[in-house]
N, C-alpha and C positions, 0 to 999 in steps of 0.2 A: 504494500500500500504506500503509497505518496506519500510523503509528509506536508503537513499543511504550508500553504506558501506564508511565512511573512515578509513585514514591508520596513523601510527605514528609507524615507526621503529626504533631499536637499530640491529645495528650488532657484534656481541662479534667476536673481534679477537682473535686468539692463547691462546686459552685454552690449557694448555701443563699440560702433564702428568707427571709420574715417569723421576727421571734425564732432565727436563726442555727441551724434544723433542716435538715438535707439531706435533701429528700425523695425521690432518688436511691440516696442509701447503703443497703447492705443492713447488716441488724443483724448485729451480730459481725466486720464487718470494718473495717478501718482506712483511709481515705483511699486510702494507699500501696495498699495490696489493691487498692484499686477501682478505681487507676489502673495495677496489672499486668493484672488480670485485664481492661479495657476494651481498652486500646491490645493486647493479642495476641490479642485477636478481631478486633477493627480489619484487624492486619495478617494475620491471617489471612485475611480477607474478601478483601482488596485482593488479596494473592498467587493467592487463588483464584479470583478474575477475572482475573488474567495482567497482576498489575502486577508490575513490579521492582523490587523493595524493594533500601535501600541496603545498603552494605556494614553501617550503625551496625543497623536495621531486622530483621535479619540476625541480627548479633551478640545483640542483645536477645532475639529467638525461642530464638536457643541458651540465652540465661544463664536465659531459664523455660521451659524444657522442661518441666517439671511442668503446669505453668498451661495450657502450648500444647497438650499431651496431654487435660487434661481439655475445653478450649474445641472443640479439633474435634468432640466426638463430639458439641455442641451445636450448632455451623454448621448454617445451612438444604441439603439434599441437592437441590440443583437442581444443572442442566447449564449449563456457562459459557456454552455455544451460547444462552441464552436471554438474552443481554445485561448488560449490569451494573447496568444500571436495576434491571430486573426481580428481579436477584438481592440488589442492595441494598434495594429494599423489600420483600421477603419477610423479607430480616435483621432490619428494622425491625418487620418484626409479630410476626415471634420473640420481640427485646426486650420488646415491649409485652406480650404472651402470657406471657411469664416472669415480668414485674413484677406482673399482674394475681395470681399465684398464691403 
């Protein structure tokens, strides 16, 4: 039997490029924004392929409840049953698909 997957995340903010632009950043939000609103997709993601996030991992989805409410209705609606490959790069074209518009 498998052992269950767990999780331990970092989310890197504002990577910036040439002349100190983030091409990343969405306008009108702040760093901090960018790094709530990434890491509880993140860990949303991870929980919904049947990882076990820590007790801290945990703690954080409570303290943005806001944030985690608006992020699910955005997750990709795939079945776990289809691997975590396959559902993390569906996540990935998502992202890309969002950025494009």
């Amino acid at each position: 039997m498998a052992e269950p997957l767990t999780s331990s995340i970092t989310v890197r903010v504002g990577a910036t490029g040439a002349g100190g632009m983030n091409r990343e950043e969405a306008p009108g939000k702040s760093p901090e924004d960018m790094y709530i609103q990434q890491k509880v997709r993140v860990l949303l993601m991870l929980k919904k392929m049947g990882s076990n996030l820590t007790p801290s991992e945990e703690a954080f989805l409570r303290n943005y409840a806001g944030v985690v409410h608006s992020q699910m209705s955005q997750l990709p609606q795939h079945n776990i049953d289809q691997g975590a490959e396959d559902v993390v790069m569906a996540f990935s074209r998502s992202e890309t698909e969002d950025r494009r518009q």
